[in-house]
C-alpha positions in Angstrom: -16.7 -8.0 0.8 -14.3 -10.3 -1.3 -13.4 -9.3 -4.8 -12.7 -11.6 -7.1 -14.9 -15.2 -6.2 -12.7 -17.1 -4.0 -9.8 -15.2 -2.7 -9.1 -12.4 -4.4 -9.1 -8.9 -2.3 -10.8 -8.4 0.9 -12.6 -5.1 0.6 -14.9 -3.1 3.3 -17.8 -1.2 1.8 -18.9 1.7 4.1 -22.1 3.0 2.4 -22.1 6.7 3.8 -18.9 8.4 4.3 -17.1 10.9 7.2 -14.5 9.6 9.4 -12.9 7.7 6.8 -9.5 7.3 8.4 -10.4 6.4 11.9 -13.0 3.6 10.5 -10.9 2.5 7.5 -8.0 1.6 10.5 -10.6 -0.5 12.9 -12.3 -2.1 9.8 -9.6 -5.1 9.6 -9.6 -5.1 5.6 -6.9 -4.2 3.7 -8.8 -1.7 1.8 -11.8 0.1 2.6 -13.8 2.0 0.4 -16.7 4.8 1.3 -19.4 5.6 -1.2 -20.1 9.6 -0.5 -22.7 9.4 -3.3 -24.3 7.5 -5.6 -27.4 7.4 -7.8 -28.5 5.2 -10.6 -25.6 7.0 -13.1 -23.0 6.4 -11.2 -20.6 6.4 -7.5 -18.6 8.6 -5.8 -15.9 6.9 -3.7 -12.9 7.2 -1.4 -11.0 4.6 -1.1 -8.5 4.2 2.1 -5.8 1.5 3.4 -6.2 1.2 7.5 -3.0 3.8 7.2 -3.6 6.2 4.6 -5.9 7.3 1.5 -4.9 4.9 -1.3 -6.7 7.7 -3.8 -7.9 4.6 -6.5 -8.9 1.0 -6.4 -10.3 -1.2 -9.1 -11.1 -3.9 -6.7 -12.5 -1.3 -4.1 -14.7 0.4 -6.7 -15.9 -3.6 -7.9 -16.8 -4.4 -4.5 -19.1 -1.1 -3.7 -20.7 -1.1 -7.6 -21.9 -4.9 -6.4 -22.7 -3.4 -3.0 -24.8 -0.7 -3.9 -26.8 -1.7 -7.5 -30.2 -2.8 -6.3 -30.0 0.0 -3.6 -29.4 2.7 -6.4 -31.1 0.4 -9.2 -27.9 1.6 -11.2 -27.8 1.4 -14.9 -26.2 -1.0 -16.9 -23.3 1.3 -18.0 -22.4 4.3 -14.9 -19.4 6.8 -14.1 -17.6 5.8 -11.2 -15.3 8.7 -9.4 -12.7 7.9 -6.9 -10.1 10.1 -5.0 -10.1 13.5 -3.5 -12.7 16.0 -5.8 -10.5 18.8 -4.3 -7.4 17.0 -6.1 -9.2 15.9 -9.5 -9.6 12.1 -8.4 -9.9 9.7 -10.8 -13.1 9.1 -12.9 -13.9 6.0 -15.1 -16.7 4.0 -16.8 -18.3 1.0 -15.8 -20.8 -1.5 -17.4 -22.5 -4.6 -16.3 -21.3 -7.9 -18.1 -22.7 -10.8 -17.7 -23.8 -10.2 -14.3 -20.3 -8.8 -13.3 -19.3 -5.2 -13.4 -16.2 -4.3 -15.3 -14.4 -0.9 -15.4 -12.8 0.3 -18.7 -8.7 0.0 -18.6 -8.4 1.7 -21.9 -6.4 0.6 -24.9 -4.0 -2.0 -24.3 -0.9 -1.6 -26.7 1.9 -4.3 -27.2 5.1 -4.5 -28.6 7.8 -7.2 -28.3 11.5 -5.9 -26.5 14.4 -7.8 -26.1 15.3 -8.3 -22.7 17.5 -10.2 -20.3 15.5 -12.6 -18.1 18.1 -14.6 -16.5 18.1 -12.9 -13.2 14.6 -14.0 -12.9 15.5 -17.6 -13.4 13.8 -17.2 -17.4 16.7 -17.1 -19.4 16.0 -17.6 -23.1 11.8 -16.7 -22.7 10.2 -13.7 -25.1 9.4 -10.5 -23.3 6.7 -8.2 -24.9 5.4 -4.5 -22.9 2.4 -4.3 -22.3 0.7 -0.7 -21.8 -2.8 1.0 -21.0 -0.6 4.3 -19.9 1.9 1.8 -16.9 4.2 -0.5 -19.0 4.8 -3.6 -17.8 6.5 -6.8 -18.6 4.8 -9.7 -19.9 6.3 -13.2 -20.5 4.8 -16.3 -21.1 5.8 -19.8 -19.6 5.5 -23.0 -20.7 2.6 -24.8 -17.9 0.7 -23.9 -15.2 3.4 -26.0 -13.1 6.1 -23.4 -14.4 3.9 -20.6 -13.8 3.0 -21.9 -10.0 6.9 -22.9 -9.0 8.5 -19.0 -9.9 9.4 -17.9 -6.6 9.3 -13.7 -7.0 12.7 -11.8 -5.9 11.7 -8.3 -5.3 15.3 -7.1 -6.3 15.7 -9.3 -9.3 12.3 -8.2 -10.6 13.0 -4.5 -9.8 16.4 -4.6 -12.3 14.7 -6.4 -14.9 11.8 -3.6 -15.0 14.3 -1.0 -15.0 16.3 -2.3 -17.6 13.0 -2.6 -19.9 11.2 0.5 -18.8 8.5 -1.1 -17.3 6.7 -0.6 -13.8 5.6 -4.6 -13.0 6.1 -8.2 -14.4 3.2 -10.4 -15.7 4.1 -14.2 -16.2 1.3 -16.2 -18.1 0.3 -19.5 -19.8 -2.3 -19.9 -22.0 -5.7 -22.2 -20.5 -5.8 -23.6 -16.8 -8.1 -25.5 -14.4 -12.1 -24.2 -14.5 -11.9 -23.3 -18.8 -10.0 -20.3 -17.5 -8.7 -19.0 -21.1 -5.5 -17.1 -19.2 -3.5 -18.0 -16.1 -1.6 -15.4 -14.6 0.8 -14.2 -11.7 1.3 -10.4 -11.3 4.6 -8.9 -9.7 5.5 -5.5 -8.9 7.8 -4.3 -6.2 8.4 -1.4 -8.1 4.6 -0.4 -7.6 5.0 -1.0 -3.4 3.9 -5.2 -3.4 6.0 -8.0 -4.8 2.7 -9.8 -5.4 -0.8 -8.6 -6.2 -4.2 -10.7 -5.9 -6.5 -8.9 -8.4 -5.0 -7.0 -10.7 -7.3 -5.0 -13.2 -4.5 -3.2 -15.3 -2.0 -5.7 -15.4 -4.5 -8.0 -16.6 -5.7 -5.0 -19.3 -1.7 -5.1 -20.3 -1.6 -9.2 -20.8 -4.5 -9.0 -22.8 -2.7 -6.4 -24.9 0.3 -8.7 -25.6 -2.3 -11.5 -26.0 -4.1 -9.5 -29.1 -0.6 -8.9 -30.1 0.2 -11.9 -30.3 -2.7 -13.7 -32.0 -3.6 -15.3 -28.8 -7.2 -13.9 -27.9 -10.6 -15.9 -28.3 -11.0 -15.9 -31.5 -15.0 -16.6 -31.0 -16.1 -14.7 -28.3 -14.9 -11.1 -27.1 -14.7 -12.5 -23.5 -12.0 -14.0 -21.6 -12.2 -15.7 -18.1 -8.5 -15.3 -16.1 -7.2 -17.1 -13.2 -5.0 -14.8 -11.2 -3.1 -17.6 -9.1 -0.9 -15.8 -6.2 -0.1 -18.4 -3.9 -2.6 -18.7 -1.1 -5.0 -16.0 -2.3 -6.4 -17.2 -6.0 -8.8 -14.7 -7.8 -11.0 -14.8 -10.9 -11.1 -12.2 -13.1 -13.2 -11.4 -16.1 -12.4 -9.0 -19.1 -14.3 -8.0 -22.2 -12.2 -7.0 -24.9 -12.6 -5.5 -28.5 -9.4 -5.5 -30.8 -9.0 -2.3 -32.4 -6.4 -1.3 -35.2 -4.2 0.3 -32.4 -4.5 -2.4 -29.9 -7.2 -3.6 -27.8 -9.6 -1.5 -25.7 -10.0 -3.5 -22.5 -12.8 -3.7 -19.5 -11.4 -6.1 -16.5 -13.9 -7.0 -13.1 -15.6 -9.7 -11.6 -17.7 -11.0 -8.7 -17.9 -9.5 -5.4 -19.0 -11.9 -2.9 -20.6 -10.6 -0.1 -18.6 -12.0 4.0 -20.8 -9.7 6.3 -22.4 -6.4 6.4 -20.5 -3.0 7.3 
């Protein structure tokens, strides 16, 4: 199963669990995720790289919500648990959107910081942190060409993120092709990947800045991104209520079926 439309994540959806390792390593995906129970409130998951149990997947838990809802007849809004239970795993909500399920990312908080961009080649841009709980960087360029040309240094982007406290880069620009309302590229080498696909909270975090900054849909309380990594594009979609705080944030999308596991 492919999260995220075309492109996005690849994800394998194993709908009983046991022998998670062993199958998670033959699979071929990236990231494999094993419902161990599930009924129409909600999904138990683990969630495993073809080397080791990743313990939490946004993506992974899209993918087996979408897998499992007419089997289950799950409602509209369900708990989803990931992890270990004997290590207190990881529990969030999830609600049905437009025919997409979206997990909740929490409130997104913003503030602007003055930082030096120039060993990312962005001398001169504005920086602004965005938060759910994991700062990160977020910086806006001027076009989609701008956006599509930065070439990521892992070692340039790790200094920049420990100079500002932050745990990942997010560069953006407003609109792009398909009435996207956001464009985005999502960098973290700091997090173990210089570049990610789909990227749930990062996404929560632009949309932070975004309220921030005046820059949300003004009409609507749902926005349509365009996560654009080079050779693996996803579409992502987030609803979003600004608050006095910041903005509470739900981010998912469509999880298109390859073949069954």
């Amino acid at each position: 199963m492919s999260d995220g439309g075309s492109g996005g994540k690849r994800v394998a959806v194993f709908l009983q669990g046991g022998d998670e390792q062993a199958r998670a390593a033959a699979s071929g995906a990236p990231l494999n995720v094993f419902v161990q129970a599930a009924d129409p409130t909600g999904l138990r998951l683990r969630v495993f790289t073809p080397t080791r149990e990743k313990g939490s997947s946004d993506s992974a838990a899209i993918a087996a919500l979408s897998a499992v809802q007419a089997r289950v007849g799950l409602l509209d809004v369900v708990e989803v648990a990931q992890g270990d239970p004997g290590a207190g795993g990881e529990v969030q909500s999830a609600q049905l959107c437009g025919g997409e399920w979206v997990l909740r990312q929490g409130l997104a908080t913003a503030r602007e910081v003055q930082a030096d961009l120039s060993p990312v080649g962005l001398a001169g841009a504005g920086a602004w942190v965005g938060s759910t709980g994991r700062p990160n960087l977020i910086v806006e360029v001027a076009s989609l060409v701008e956006l599509d040309a930065f070439t990521p240094d892992d070692a340039a982007i790790s200094a920049v993120n420990r100079a500002t406290d932050t745990t990942g880069l997010v560069l953006y620009t407003l609109g792009g092709p398909g009435r996207v309302d956001v464009s985005f590229r999502a960098f973290g080498p700091l997090k173990g990947f210089t570049e990610d696909a789909a990227s749930s909270n990062m996404l929560a975090c632009l949309i932070g800045v975004m309220g921030g900054r005046g820059q949300l849909p003004g009409d609507a309380n749902l926005l349509r991104a365009a996560q654009r990594r080079p050779g693996q594009p996803a579409r992502l979609t987030a609803q979003f209520a600004p608050l006095r705080d910041g903005v509470e944030v739900w981010v998912g999308g469509l999880a298109a079926p390859d073949a069954p596991n």
